[in-house]
LUMMAR-813462 format. One record per residue: residue in three letters; x, y, z of N, C-alpha, C, CB in turn. Coordinates in Angstrom, 3 decimals. Atoms other than C-alpha are relative to their C-alpha. Glycine has a CB too. Example, Ala and Ser with C-alpha at 12.3 -4.5 7.8 and 13.67 -1.06 7.14 Angstrom:
residues 2
{sevex 'Ala',{0.890,-1.190,0.000},{12.300,-4.500,7.800},{0.900,1.200,0.000},{-0.992,0.027,1.246}}
{sevex 'Ser',{-0.820,-1.190,-0.060},{13.670,-1.060,7.140},{-0.770,1.090,0.730},{0.414,0.462,-1.415}}
END
This chain:
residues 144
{sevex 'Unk',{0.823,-1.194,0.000},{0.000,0.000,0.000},{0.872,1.265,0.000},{-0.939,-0.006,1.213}}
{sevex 'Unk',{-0.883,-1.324,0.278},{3.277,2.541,-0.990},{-0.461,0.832,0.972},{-0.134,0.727,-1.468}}
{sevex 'Unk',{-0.709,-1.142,-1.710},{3.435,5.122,2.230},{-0.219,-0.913,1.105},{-1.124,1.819,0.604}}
{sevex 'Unk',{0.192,0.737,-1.138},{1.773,2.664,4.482},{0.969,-1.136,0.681},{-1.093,-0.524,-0.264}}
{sevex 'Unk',{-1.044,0.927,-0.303},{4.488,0.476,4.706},{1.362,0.415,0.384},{0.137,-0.759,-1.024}}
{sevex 'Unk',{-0.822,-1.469,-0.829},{6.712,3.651,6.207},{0.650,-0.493,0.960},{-0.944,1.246,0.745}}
{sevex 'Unk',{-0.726,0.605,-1.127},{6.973,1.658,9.312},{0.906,-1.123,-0.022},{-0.823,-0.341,0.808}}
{sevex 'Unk',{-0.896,1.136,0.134},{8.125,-1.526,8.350},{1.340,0.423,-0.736},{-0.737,-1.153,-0.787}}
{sevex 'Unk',{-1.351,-0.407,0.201},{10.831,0.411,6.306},{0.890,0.828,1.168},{-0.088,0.807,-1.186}}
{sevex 'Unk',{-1.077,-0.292,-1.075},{11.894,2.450,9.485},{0.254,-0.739,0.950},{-0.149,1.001,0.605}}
{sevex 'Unk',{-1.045,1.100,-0.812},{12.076,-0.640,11.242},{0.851,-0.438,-0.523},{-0.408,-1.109,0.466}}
{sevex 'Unk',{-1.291,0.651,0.758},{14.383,-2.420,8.893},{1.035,0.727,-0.041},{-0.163,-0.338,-1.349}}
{sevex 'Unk',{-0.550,-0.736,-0.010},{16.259,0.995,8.809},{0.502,-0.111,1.292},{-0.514,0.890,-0.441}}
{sevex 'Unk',{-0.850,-0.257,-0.937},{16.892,0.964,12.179},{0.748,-1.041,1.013},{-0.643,0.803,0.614}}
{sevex 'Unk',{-0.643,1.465,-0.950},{17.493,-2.727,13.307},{1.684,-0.032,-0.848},{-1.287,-2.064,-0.426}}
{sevex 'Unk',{-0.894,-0.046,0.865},{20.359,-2.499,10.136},{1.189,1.314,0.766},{-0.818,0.313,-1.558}}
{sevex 'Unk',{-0.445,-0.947,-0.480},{21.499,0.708,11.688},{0.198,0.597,1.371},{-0.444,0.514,-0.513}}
{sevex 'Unk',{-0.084,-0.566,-1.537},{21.450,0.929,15.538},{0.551,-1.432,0.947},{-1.845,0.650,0.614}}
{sevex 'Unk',{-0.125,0.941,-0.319},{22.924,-1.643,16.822},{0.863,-0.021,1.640},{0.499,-0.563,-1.178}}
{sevex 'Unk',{-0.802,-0.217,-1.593},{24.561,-0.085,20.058},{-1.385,-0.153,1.003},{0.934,1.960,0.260}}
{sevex 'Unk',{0.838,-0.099,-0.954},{21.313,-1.051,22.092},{-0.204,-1.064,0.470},{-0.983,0.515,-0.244}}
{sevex 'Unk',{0.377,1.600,-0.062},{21.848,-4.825,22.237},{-1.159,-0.518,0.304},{0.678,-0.654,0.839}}
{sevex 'Unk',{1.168,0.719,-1.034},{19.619,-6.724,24.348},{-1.867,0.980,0.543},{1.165,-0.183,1.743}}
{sevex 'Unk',{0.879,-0.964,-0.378},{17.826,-3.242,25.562},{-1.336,-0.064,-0.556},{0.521,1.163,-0.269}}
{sevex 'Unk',{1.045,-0.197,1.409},{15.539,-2.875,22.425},{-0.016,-0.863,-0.656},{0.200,0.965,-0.973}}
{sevex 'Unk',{0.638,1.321,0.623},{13.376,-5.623,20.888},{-0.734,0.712,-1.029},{-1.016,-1.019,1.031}}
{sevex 'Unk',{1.084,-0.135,1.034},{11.894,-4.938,17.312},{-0.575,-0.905,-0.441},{0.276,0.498,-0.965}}
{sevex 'Unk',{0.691,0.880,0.353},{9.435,-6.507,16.334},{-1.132,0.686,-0.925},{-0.395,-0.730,1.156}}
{sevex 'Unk',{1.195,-0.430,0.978},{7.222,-5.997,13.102},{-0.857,-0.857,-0.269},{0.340,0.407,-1.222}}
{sevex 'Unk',{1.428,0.237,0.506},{4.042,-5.841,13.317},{-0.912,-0.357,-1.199},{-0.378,0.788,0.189}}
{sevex 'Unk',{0.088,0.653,1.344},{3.440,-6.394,9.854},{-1.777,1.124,-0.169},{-0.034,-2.362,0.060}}
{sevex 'Unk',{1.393,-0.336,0.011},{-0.689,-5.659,9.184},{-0.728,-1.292,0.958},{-0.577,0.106,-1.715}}
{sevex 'Unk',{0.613,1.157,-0.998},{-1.223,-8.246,12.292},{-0.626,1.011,0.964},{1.228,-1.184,0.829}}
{sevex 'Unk',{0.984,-0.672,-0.752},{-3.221,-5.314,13.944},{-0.143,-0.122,1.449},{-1.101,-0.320,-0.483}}
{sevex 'Unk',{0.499,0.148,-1.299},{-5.213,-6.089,16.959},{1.005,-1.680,0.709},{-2.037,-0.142,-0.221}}
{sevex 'Unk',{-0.686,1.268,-0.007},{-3.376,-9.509,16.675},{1.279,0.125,1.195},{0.581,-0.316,-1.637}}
{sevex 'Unk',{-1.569,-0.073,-0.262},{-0.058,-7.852,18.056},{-0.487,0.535,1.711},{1.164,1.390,-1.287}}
{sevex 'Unk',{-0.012,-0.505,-1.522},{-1.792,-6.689,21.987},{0.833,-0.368,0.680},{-0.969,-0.248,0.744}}
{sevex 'Unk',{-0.680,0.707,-1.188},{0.052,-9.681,23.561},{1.410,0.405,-0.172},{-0.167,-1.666,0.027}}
{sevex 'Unk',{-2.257,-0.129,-0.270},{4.022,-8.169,22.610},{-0.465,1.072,1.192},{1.611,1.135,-1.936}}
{sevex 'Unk',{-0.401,-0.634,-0.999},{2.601,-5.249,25.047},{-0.278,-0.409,1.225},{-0.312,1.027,-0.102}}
{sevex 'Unk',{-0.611,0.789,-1.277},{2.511,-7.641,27.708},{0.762,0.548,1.414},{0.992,-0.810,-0.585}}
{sevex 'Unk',{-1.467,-0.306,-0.786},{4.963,-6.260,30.779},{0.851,1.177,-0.556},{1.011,-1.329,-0.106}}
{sevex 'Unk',{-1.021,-0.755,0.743},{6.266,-3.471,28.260},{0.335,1.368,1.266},{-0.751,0.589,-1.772}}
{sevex 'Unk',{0.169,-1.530,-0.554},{7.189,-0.561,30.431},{0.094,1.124,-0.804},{0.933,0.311,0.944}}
{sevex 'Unk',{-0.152,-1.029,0.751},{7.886,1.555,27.401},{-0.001,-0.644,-1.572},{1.310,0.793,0.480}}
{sevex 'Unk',{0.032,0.290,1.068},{7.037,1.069,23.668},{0.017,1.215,-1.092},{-0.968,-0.790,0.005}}
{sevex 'Unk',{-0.475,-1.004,0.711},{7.938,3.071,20.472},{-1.233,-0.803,-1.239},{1.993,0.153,-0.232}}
{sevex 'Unk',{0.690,0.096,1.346},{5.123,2.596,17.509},{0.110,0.839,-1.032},{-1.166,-0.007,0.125}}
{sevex 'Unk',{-0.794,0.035,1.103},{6.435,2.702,14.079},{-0.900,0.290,-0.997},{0.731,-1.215,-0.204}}
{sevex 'Unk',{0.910,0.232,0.748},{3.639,3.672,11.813},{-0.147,1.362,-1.073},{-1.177,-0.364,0.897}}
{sevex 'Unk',{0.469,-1.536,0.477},{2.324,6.013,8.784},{-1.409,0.518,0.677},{-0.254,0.014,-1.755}}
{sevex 'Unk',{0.898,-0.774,-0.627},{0.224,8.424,10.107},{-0.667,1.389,-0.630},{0.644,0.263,1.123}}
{sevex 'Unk',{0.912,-0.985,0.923},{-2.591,10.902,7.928},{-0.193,1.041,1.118},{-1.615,-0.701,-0.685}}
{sevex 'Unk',{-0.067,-0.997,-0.879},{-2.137,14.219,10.295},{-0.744,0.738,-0.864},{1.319,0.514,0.505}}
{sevex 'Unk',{0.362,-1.362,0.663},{-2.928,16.828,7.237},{0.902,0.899,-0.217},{-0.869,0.683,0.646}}
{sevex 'Unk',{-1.308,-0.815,0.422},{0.613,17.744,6.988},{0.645,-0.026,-1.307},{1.021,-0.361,0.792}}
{sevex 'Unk',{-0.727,-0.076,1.061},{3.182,17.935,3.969},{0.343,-1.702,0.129},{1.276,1.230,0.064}}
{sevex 'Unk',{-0.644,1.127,-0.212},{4.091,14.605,2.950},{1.378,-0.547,0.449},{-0.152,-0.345,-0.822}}
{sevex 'Unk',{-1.540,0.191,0.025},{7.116,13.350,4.162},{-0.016,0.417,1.654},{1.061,1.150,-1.280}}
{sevex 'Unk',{0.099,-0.743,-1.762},{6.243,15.080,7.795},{0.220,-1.339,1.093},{-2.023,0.856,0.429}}
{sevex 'Unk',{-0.271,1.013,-1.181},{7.822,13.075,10.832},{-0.423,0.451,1.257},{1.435,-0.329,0.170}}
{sevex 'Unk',{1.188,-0.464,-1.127},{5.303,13.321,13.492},{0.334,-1.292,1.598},{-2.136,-0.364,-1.028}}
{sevex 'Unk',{-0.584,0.988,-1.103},{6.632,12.214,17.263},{-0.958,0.203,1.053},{1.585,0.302,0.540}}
{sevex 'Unk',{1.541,-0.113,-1.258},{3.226,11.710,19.760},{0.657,-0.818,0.799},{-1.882,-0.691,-0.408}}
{sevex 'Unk',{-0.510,0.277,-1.093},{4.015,11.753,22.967},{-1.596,-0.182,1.087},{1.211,1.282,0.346}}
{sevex 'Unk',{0.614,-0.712,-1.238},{1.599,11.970,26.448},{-1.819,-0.229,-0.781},{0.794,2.120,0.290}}
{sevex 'Unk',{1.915,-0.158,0.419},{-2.035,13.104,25.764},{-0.015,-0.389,-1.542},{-0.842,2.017,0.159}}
{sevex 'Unk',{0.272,-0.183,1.013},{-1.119,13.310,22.167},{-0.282,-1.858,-0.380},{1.136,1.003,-0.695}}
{sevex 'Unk',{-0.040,1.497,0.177},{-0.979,9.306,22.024},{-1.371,-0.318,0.432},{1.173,-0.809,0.870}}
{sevex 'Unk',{1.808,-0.119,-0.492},{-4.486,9.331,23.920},{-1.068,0.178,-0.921},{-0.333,1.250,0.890}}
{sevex 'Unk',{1.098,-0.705,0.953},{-6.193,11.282,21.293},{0.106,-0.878,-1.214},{0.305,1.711,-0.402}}
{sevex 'Unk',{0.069,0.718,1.401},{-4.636,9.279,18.236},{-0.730,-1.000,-0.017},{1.167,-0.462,-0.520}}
{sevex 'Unk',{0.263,1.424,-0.317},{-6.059,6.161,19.927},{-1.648,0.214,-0.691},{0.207,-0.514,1.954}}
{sevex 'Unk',{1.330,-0.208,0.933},{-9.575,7.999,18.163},{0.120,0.471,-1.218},{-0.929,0.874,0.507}}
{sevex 'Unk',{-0.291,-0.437,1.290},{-7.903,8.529,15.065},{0.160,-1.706,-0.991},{1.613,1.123,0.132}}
{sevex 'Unk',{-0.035,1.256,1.161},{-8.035,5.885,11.385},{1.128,0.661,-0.556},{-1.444,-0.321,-1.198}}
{sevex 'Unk',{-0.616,-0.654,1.027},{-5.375,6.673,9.450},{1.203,-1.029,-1.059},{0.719,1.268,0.818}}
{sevex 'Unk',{-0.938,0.939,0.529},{-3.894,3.491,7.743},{-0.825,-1.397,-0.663},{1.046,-0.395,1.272}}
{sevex 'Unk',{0.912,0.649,0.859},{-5.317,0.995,5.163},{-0.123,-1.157,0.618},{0.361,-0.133,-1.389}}
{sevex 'Unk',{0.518,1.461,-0.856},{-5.408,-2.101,7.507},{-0.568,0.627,1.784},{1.845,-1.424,0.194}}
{sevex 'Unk',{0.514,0.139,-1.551},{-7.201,-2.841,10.648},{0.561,0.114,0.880},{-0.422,-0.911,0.394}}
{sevex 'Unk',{-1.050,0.209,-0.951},{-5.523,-2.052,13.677},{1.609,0.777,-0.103},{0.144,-1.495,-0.076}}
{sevex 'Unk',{-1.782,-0.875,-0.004},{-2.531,0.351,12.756},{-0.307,0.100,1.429},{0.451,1.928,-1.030}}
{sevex 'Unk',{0.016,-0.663,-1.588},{-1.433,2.761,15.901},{-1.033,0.389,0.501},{0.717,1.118,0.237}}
{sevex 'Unk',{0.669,-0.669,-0.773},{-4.525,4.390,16.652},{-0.648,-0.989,0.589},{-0.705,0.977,-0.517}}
{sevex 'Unk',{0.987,0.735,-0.074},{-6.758,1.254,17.072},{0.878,-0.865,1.168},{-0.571,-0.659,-1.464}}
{sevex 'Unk',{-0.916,0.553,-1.374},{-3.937,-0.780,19.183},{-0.164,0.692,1.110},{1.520,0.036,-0.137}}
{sevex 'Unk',{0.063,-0.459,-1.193},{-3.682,1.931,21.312},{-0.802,0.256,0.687},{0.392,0.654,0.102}}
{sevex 'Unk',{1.238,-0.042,-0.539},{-7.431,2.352,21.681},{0.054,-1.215,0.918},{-1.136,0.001,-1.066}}
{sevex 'Unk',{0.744,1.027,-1.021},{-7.707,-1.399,22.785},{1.244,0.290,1.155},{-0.232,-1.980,-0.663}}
{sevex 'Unk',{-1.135,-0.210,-1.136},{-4.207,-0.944,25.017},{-0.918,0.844,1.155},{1.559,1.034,-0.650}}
{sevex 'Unk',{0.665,-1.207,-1.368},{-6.260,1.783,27.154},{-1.283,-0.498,0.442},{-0.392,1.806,-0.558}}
{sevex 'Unk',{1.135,0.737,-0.367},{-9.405,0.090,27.071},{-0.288,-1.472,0.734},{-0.489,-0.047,-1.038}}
{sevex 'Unk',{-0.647,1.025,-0.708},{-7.933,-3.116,28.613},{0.751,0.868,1.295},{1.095,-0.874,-1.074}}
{sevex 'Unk',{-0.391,0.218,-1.521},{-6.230,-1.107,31.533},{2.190,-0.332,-0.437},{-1.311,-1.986,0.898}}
{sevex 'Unk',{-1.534,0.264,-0.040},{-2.528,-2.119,29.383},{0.887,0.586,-0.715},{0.296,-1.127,-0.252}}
{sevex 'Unk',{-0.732,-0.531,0.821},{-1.176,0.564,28.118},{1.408,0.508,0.922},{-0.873,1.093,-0.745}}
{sevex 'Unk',{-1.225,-0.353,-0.716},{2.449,0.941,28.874},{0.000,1.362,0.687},{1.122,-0.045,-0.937}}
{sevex 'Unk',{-0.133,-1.487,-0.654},{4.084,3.641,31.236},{0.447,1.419,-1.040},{1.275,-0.174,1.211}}
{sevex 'Unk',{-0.266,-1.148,0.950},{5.641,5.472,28.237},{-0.180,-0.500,-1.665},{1.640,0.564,0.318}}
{sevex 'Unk',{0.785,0.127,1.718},{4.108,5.311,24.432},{0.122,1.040,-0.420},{-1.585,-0.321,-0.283}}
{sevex 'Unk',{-0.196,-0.984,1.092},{5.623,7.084,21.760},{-0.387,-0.479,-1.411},{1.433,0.411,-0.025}}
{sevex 'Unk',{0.197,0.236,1.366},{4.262,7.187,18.487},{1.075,0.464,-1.245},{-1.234,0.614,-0.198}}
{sevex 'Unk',{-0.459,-0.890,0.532},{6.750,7.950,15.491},{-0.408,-0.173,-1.250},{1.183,0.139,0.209}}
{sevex 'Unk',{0.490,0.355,1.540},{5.083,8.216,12.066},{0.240,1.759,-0.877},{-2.169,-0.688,0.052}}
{sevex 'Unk',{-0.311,-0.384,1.282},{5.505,9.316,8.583},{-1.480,0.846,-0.499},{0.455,-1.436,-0.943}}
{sevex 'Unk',{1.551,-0.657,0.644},{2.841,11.612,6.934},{-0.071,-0.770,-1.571},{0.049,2.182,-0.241}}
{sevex 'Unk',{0.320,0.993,0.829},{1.964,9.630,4.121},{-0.573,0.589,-1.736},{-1.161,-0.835,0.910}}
{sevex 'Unk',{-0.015,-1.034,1.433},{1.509,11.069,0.324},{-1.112,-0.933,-0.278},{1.557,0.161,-1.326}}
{sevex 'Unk',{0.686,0.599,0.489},{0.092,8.192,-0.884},{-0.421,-1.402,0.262},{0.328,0.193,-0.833}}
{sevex 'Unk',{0.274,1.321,-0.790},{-2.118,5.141,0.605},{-0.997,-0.701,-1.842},{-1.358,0.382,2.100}}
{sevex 'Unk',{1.021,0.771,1.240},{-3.312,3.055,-2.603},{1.446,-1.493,-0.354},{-0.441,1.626,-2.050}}
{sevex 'Unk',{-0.717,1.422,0.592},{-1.859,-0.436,-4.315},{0.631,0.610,-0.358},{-0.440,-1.069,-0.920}}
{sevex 'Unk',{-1.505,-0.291,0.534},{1.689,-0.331,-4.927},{1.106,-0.624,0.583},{0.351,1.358,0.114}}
{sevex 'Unk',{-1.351,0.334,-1.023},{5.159,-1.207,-3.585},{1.102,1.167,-0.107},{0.847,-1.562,-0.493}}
{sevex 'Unk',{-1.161,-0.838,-0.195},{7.942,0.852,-2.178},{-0.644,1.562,0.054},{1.159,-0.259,-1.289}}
{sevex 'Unk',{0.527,-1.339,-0.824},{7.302,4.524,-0.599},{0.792,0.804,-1.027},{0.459,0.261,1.888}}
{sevex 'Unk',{-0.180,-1.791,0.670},{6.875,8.334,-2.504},{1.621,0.183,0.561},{-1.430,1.610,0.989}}
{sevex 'Unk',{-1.331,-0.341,-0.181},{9.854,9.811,-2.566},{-0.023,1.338,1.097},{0.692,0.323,-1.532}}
{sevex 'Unk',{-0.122,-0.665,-1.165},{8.711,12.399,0.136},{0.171,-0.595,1.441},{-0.986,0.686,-0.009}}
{sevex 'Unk',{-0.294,0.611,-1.095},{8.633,9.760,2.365},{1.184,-1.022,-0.190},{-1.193,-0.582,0.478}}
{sevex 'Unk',{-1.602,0.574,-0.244},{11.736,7.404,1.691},{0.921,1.666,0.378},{0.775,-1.004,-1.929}}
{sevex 'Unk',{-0.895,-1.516,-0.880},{13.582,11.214,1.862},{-0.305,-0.079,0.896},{-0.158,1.529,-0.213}}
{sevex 'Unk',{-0.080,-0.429,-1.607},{12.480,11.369,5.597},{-0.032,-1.228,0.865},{-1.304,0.978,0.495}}
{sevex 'Unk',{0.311,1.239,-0.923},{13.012,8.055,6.821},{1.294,0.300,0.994},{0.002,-1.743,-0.894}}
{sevex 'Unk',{-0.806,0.013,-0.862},{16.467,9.219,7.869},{-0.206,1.136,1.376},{1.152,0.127,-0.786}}
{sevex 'Unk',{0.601,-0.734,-0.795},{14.699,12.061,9.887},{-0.972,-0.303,1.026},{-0.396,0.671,-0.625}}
{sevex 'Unk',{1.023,1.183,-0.715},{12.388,9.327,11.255},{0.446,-0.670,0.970},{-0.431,-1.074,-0.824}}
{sevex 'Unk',{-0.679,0.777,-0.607},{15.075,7.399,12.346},{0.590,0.840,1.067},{0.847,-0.681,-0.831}}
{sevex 'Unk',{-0.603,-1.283,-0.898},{16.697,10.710,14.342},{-0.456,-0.008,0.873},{-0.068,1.278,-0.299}}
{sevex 'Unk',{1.126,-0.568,-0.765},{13.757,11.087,15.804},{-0.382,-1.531,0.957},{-1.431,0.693,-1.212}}
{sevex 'Unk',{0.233,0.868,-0.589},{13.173,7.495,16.802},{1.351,0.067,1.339},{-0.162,-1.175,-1.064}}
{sevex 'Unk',{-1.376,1.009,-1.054},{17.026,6.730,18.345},{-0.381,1.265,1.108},{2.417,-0.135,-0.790}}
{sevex 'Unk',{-0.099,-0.695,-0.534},{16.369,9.806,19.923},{-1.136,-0.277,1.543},{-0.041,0.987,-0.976}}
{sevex 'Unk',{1.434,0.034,-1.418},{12.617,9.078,22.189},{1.038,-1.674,0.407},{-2.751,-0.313,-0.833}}
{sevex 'Unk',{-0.579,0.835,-0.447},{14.715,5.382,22.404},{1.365,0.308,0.947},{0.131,-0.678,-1.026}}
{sevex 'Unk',{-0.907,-0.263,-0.901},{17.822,7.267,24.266},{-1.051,0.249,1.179},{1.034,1.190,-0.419}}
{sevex 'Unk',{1.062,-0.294,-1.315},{15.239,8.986,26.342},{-0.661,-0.901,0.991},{-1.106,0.548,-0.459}}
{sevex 'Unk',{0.555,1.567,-0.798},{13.664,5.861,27.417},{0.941,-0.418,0.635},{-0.439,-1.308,-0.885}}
{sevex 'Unk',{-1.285,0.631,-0.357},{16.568,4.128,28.178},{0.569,0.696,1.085},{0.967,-0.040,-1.114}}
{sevex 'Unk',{-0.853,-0.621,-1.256},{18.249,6.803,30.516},{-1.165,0.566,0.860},{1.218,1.327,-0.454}}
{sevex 'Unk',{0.886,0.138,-1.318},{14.627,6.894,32.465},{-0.123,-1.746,0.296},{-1.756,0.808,-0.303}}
{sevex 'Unk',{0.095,1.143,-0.437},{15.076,3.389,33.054},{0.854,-0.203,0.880},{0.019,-0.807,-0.808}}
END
C-alpha cells in the first residue's frame, strides 16, 4: 500500500542501523497483524510505535506523539489495515494495558493506494524518522 508500509521500512532501517542497544531494544514488526499484536505489550514498560500516520501535513512530515497526544490518536483511522497505531492503542487503554511510556513515530503519508515501495517524500524522511526514533529510544533508556 506505498506510504503505508513507512513503518516496516523504518524498522528495517533501524534494526540495520542501531545496533549499540543490544539486548535493551526488541523490534518486532508488526506487519498488518493489527489487533493480533496486543500480547508483545505484555509487561512493556515503554514502547515506540512505528507507523504512517494521515495528520494533514506535507508529505514526508515526521510526526513524534508523545503523552495526551498518544491518547487522542487512539480515536484517530489513518492506515489501510485494521488495527494500525490508533486502534492498538485504543484497545491498550481500554484493557487497563497501556504501557508507562508510548511514543508514536510516524511518517505523513503522500500516498495510501496499491503499490510497492514509498513516494519519494517519504523514503527522503526516513532518515529524519530514524533521528527522531534513536532519539525518544535514548530517552527511554536513561529513564530506566
Amino acid at each position: 500500500m506505498v506510504d503505508d508500509g513507512a513503518g516496516q521500512e523504518l524498522l528495517t532501517h533501524l534494526e540495520r542501523n542501531s545496533p549499540e542497544w543490544d539486548s535493551q531494544v526488541e523490534f518486532v514488526d508488526g506487519g498488518t497483524q493489527g489487533l493480533a499484536l496486543l500480547g508483545q505489550f505484555d509487561g512493556r514498560k515503554a514502547v515506540i510505535l512505528l507507523d504512517a500516520i494521515r495528520l494533514g501535513e506535507k508529505p514526508g512530515t515526521v510526526h513524534v506523539l508523545t503523552g495526551s497526544e498518544v491518547v487522542c490518536m487512539a480515536g484517530r483511522a489513518g492506515t489501510a489495515h485494521e488495527g494500525g497505531a490508533p486502534q492498538i492503542l485504543a484497545a491498550l487503554q481500554l484493557l487497563g494495558d497501556m504501557p508507562q511510556q508510548v511514543v508514536v513515530i510516524g511518517l505523513e503519508p503522500e500516498r495510501i493506494e496499491t503499490g510497492i515501495g514509498l513516494s519519494t517524500s517519504v523514503q527522503t524522511s526516513l532518515e529524519a524518522a530514524a533521528c527522531s526514533t534513536r532519539a525518544a529510544i535514548s530517552k527511554i533508556l536513561a529513564a530506566i
